[in-house]
Structures are given as C-alpha cells and as structure tokens.
N, C-alpha and C positions, 0 to 999 in steps of 0.2 A: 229621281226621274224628274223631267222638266216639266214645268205645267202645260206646256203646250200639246207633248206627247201623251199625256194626261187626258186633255182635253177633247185632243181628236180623236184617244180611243174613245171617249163616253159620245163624243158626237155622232162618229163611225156606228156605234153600235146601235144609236137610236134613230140612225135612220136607217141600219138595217130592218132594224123592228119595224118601224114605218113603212119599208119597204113589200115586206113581209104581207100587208093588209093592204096596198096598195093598190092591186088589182079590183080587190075584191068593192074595193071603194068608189074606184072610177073604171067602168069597162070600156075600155078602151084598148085598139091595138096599141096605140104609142105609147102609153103605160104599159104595154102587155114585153115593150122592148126592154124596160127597164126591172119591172118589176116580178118575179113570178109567177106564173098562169095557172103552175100545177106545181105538185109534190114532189117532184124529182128532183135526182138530184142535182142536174143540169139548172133547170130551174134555181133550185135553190143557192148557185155560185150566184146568180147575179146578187144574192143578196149580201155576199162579200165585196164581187168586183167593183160595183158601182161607188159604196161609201169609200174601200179603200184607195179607188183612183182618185177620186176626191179629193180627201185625206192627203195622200200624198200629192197634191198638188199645193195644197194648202201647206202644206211643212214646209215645201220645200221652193215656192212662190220669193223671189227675189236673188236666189243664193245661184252664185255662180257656181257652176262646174269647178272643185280640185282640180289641178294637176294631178298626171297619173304619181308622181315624183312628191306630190305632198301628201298623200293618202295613206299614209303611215305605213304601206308595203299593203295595204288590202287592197287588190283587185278584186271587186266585187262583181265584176262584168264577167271573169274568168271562173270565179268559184260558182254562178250560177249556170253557166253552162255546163261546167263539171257535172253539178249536182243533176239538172235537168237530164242528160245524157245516162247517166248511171241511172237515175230512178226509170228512163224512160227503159233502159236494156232491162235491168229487173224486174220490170210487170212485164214485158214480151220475151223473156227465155231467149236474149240475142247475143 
C-alpha cells in the first residue's frame, strides 16, 4: 500500500474522531453543519463524509482525469450506479 493512502486513512480517522467531540467543544450552529449534534445515525455520517471528501480531494489534488479508453476497462462511474440502483431496489421490495 502507498504511504499516502496510509496516511490519509490515519488522518481521515483522526479527524473523524475530532469530529466526533466537536460539537460538544464549540456550540455553535456552523460547527453543528459539520459536526454531529446528536447520536443518530444521520448525525453520525457526517463523521465519515466530511474527512472522506477531504481525503479524496487530497489524493487526488493535481491528477488529471483518464481517459475512459485508458482506465484499464473499469468504469467506475457505471459500476456505481449499478451498485446504488440494486442496493437502493433491495431495501424498498421494487
């Protein structure tokens, strides 16, 4: 594994952690956007979303866009639709 992917999981996670007691640190709404307010489990994505949009911005900060045509045959734009669609008909019986 690379160290950078390394690196931005231990970052990613420590400031989920951080995230985590965020609230509770400084009350404030504009912290209350970012951070979570309560236990739920709504609440508790942001403490994924936040570092991992980060995270991947940070990875992937410089790097142009493949072609579809150099991407070694993975469409990654096609397989997560796929996946999103299925998963969403299987929790709603559609």
């Amino acid at each position: 594994m690379k160290k950078r992917y390394a690196l931005a999981f231990l970052l990613t996670a420590l400031a989920g952690t951080a995230l985590h007691f965020a609230y509770d640190w400084c009350l404030s709404p504009l912290v209350g956007l970012f951070a979570p307010v309560n236990e739920s489990v709504w609440e508790h994505l942001k403490l994924l979303f936040w570092p991992f949009l980060a995270a991947g911005f940070a990875l992937t900060h410089g790097q142009a866009e493949k072609p579809a045509a150099k991407r070694n045959g993975k469409n990654e734009k096609e397989v997560a639709q796929i996946v999103c669609t299925a998963s969403f008909r299987l929790n709603t019986d559609q």
